[in-house]
C-alpha angles and dihedrals in degrees: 000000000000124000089260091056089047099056115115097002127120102271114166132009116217126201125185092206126170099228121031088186084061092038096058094041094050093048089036104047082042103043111004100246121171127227143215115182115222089202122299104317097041142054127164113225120205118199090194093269107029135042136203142146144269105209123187120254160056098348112227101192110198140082126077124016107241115214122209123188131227139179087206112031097172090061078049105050086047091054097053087047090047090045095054101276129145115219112221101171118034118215109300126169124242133186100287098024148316137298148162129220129222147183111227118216083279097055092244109144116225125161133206129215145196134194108268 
């Protein structure tokens, strides 16, 4: 993708976590995401399309809801669970599909979907 394709597009995801061990073990062990540790307060995480970072500190959950998709998401939902998750919003439907919503160990708030 050029520089031109990339503008105003989600590029990179950034979480403050208190633990970047429980962080990659919980993405990892959920979605399968793979690591590469920039030292001891910082690690990059790559779900296979997008990047983004794991940085060292005092979480602040909050701000925008992060979607994740999923062509099973009740394997997903189980593997979140499985992985430490709390589920905050079971599976609902929406216009365009269904999805469930979850804390992960920080308190931050994401949500996978699936096609209806």
């Amino acid at each position: 993708m050029s520089n031109a394709e990339r503008h105003h597009r989600i590029d990179y995801i950034e979480f403050t976590v208190a633990s970047i061990a429980a962080s990659k073990a919980f993405y990892g062990g959920s979605f399968g995401w793979t690591f590469q540790d920039y030292g001891p307060d910082y690690c990059e995480f790559r779900d296979g399309r997008l990047a983004g970072g794991f940085a060292h500190g005092t979480p602040q959950p909050g701000g925008a809801l992060v979607v994740l998709y999923s062509t099973t998401l009740e394997d997903s939902l189980a593997k979140v669970e499985t992985a430490g998750g709390r589920i905050t919003k079971p599976i609902f439907p929406f216009p365009g599909g269904r999805r469930f919503q979850f804390a992960d160990p920080d308190g931050y708030e994401l949500a996978v979907w699936s096609d209806a």
